[in-house]
C-alpha positions as a printed NumPy array, in Angstrom:
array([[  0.   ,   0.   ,   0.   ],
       [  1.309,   3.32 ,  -0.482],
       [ -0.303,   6.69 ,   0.991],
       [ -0.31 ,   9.211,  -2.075],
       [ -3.734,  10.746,  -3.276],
       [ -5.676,   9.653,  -0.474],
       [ -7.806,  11.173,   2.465],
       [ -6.242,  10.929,   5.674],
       [ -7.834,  11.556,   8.965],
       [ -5.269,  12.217,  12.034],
       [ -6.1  ,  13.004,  15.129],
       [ -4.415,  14.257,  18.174],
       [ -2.458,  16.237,  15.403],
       [ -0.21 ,  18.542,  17.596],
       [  0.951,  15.521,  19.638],
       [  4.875,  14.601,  19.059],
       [  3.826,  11.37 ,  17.45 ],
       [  1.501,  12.922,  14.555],
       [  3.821,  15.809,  13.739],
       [  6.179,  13.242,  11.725],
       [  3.434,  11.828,  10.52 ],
       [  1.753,  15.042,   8.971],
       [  5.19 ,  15.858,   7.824],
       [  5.35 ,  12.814,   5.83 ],
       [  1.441,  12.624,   4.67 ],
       [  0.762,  16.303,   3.673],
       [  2.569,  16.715,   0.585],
       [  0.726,  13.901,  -0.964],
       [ -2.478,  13.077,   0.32 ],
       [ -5.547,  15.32 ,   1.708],
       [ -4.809,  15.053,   5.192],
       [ -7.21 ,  16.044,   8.402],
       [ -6.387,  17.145,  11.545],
       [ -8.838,  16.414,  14.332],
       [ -8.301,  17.892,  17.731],
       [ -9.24 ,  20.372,  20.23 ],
       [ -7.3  ,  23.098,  18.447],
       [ -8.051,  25.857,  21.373],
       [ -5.486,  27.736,  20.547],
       [ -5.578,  30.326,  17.497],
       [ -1.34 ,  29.485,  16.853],
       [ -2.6  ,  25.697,  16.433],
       [ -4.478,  26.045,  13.65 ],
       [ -2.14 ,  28.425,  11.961],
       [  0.251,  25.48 ,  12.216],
       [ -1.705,  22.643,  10.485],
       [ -2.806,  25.122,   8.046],
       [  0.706,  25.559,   7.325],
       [  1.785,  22.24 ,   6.507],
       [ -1.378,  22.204,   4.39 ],
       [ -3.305,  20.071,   6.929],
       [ -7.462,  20.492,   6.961],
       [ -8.239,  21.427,  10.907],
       [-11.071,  20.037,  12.418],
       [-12.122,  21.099,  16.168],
       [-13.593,  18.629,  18.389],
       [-13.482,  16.687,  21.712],
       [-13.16 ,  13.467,  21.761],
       [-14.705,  13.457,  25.505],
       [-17.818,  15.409,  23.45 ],
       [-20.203,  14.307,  20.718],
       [-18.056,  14.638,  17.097],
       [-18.85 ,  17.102,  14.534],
       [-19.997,  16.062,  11.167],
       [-17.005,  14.545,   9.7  ],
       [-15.936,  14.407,   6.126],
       [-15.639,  10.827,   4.394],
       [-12.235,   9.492,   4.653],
       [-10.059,   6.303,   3.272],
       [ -7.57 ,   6.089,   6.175],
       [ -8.086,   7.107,  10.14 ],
       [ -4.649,   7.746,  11.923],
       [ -5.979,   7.238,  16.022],
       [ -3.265,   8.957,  17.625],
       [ -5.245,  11.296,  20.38 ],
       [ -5.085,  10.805,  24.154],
       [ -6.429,  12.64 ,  27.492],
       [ -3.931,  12.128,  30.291],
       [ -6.067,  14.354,  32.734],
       [ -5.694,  11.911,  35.835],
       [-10.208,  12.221,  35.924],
       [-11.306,   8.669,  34.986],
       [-14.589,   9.925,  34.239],
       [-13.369,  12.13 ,  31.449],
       [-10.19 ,   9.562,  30.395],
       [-12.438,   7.121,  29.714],
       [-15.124,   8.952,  28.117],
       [-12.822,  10.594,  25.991],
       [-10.149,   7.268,  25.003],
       [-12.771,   4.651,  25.203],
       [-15.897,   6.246,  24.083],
       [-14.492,   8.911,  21.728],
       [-12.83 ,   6.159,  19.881],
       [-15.748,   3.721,  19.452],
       [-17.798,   6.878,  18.607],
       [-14.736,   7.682,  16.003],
       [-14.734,   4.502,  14.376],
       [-18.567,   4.725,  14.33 ],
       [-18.59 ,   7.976,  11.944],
       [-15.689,   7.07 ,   9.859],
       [-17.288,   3.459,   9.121],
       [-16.571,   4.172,   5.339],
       [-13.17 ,   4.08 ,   6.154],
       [-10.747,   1.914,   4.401],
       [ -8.734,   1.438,   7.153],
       [ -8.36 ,   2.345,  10.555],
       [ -5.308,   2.408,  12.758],
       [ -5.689,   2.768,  16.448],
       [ -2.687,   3.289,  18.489],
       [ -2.372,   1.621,  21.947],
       [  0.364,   1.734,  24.188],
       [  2.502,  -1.189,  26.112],
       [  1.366,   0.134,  28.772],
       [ -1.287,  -2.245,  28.877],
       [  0.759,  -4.886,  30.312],
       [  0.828,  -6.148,  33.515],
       [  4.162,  -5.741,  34.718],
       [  6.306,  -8.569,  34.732],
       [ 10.272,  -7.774,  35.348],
       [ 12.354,  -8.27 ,  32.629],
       [ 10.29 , -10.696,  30.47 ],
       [  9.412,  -9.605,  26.766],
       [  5.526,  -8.976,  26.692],
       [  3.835, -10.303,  23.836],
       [  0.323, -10.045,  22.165],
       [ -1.494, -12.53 ,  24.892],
       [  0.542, -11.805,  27.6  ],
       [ -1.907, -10.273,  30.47 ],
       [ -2.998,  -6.978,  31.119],
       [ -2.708,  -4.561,  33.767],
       [ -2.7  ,  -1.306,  35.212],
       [  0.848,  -0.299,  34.309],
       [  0.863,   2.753,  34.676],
       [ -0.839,   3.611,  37.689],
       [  2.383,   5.038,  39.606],
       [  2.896,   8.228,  37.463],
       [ -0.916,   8.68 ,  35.012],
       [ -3.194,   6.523,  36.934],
       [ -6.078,   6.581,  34.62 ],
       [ -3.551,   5.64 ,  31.81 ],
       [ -3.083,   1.941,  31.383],
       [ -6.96 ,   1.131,  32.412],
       [ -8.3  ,   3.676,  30.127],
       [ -5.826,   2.19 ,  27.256],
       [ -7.271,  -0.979,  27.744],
       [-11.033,  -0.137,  27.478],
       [-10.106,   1.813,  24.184],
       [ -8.329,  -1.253,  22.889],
       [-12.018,  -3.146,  23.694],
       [-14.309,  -0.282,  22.524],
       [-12.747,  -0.105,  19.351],
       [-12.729,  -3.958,  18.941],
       [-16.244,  -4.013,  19.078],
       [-17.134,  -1.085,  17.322],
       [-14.807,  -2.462,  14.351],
       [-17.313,  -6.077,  14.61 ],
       [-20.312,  -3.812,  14.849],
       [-19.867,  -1.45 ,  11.978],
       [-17.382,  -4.053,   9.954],
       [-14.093,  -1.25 ,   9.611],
       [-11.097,  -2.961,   8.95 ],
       [ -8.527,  -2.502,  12.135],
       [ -5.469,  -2.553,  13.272],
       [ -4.336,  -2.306,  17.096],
       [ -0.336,  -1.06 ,  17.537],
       [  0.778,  -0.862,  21.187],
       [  3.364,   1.736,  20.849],
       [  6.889,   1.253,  23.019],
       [  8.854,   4.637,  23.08 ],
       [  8.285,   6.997,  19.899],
       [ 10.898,   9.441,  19.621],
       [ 12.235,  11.794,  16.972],
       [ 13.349,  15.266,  15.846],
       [  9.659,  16.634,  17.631],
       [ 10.968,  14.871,  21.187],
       [ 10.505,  11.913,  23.067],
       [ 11.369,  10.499,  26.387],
       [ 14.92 ,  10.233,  25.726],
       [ 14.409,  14.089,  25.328],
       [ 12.926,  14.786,  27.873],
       [ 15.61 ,  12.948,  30.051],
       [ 18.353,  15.486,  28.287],
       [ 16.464,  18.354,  29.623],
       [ 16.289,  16.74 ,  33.391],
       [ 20.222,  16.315,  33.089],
       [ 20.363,  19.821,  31.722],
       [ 18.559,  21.114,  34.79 ],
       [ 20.333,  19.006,  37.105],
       [ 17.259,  16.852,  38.248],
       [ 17.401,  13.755,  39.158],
       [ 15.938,  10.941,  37.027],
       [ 13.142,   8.51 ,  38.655],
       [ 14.63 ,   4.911,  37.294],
       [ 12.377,   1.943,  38.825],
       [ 15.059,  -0.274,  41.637],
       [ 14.443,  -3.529,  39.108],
       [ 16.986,  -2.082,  36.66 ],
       [ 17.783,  -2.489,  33.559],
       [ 15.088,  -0.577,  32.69 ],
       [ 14.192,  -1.442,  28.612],
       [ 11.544,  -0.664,  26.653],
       [ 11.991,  -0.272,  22.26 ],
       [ 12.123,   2.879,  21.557],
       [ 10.986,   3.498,  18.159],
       [ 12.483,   6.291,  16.459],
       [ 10.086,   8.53 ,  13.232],
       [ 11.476,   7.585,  10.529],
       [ 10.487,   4.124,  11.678],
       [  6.977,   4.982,  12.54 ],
       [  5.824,   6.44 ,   9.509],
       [  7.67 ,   4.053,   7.029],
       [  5.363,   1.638,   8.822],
       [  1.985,   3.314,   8.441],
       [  0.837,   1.571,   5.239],
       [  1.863,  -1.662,   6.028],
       [ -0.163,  -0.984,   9.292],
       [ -3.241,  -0.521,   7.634],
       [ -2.656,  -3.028,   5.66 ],
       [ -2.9  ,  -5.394,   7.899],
       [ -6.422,  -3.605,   9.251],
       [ -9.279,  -6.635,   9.529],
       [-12.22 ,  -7.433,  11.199],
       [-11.791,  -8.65 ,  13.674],
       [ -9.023,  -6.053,  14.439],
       [ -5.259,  -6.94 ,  14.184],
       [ -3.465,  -6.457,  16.903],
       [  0.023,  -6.063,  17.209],
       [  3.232,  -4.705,  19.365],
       [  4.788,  -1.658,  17.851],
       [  8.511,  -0.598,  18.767],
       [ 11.857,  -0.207,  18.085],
       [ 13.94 ,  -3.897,  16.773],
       [ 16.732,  -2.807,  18.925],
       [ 16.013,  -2.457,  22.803],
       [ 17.958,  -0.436,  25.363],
       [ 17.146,   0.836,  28.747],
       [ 16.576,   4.376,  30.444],
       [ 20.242,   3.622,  31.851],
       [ 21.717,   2.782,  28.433],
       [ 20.092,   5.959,  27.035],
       [ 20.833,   8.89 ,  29.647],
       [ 24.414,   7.49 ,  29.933],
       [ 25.129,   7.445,  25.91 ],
       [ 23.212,  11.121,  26.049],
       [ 26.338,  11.735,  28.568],
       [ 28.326,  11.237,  25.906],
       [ 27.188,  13.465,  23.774],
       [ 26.832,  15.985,  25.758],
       [ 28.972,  16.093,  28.922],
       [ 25.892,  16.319,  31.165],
       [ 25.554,  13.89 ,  33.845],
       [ 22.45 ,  11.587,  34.504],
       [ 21.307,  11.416,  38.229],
       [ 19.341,   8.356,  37.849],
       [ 17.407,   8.038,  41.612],
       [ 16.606,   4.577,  41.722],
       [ 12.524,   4.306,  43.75 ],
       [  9.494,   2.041,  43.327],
       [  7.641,   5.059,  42.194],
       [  8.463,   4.845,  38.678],
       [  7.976,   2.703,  35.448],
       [  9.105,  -0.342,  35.427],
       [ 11.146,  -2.149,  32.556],
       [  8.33 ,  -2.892,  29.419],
       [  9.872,  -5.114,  26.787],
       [  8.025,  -6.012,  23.576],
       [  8.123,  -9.171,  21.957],
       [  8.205,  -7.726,  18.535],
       [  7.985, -11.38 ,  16.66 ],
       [  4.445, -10.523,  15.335],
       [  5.309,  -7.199,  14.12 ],
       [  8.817,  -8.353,  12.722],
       [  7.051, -11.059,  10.697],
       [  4.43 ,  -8.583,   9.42 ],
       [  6.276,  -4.742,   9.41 ],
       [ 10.074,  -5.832,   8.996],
       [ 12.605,  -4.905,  10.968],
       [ 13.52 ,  -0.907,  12.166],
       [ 16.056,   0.71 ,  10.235],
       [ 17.149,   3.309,  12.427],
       [ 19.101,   2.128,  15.585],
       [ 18.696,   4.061,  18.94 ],
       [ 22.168,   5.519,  19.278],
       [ 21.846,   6.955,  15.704],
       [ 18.158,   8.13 ,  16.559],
       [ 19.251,  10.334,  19.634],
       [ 22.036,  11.338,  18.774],
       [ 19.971,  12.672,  15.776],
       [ 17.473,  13.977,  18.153],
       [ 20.027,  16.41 ,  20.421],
       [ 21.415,  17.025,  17.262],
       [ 17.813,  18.278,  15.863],
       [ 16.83 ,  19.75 ,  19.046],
       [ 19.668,  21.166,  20.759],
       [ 22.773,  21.052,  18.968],
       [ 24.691,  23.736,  21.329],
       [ 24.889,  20.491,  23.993],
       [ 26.619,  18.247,  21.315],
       [ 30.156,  17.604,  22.186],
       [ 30.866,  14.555,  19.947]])
């Protein structure tokens, strides 16, 4: 499949994830940007890239929407209200999938986070799942998971093709975590690392996650596909703030606690078999991310 001359709906389109993406899309499809858009600046920005703004709450009832081929799901609330969370992850998304059922495909973006933990062990598709998250976004993981079912059923009920990707770490010129990690050891704050180290997750860098978009809805099917989504290549929070060291002379204080994330492998066999591997190795990823971002901390 190849995305060129098609209509595109992406939501949560000022996120870090969906900026690559409308980078990439724009220039050669009709491309929609649905999201709360509150401020004026925004707007002005999609507009720029020659994205279509649409304003709407996915906590809210949806606008009329224009037909569409593909749906991007990238949107989130992270308020720490269950009430709204769910209304808006859960609900908005079966109510999404439920207006765009002319859609060719849709794509709806999970997270690992809806794994229970379990140490160091690689989680894959049928492993079990639990509240992650709860530590640092406590609505996060459970309101994940009753998006994941919503739009499960609402792809049975209104027969849209569907894929599920449970996004590890996305990172990329727009940020990341990794990023956000430079900018602790930049301010000198220390870094909450979860006592059960190493800490590894895949992070998957942009270049990655769009070259994987049409394969993604590709594999979209009733019932929906689901499938881990990451980077082939894993490292740890510890691997990553120490090789940012390196680049930059700044020192990680990693402060070791039970109050923090704990190590989420993927078991990327499914997506390996279906997506290939990743191209772009972490080191080269953030190194091109400081280098993107801040360049006046680069040292090597």
């Amino acid at each position: 499949m190849e995305l060129r001359g098609a209509r595109i709906l992406v939501t949560g389109p000022t996120s870090q994830v969906a900026k690559a993406v409308l980078r990439a899309l724009a220039p050669g499809n009709r491309v929609y940007g649905l999201g709360r858009l509150r401020k004026p600046e925004e707007r002005a920005a999609l507009e720029a890239q020659g994205v279509e703004p649409i304003a709407a709450d996915l906590s809210e009832d949806l606008p009329a929407l224009p037909p569409v081929d593909y749906v991007l799901h990238f949107a989130v609330v992270k308020s720490g209200d269950f009430d709204r969370d769910l209304r808006a992850n859960a609900e908005g998304s079966g109510r999404l999938v439920s207006r765009c059922r002319s859609a060719r495909a849709f794509l709806h973006v999970s997270s690992g986070a809806v794994y229970e933990y379990a140490g160091h062990a690689p989680r894959a598709e049928d492993a079990p799942l639990g509240d992650n998250h709860r530590v640092i976004m406590p609505t996060y993981s459970l309101s994940k998971i009753a998006a994941e079912a919503t739009v499960r059923f609402a792809a049975r009920e209104f027969g849209v093709p569907t894929t599920i990707a449970r996004l590890s770490v996305p990172y990329g010129d727009a940020g990341g975590w990794p990023w956000y990690h430079l900018m602790m050891m930049k301010a000198g704050v220390s870094i909450p690392v979860h006592r059960d180290a190493p800490n590894v997750y895949n992070p998957l860098h942009e270049d990655d996650y769009v070259a994987h978009l049409p394969k993604l809805l590709g594999l979209a099917s009733v019932p929906a596909t689901t499938l881990n989504w990451g980077g082939s290549e894993p490292a740890s929070v510890e691997e990553w703030t120490a090789y940012l060291g390196e680049l930059t002379g700044l020192v990680p204080k990693l402060e070791p606690t039970e109050k923090a994330l704990g190590s989420l492998e993927l078991d990327l066999t499914r997506m390996h078999e279906a997506l290939g591997r990743t191209t772009v190795g972490w080191r080269d990823g953030i190194k091109r991310l400081v280098q993107a971002r801040n360049p006046e901390l680069l040292r090597i």
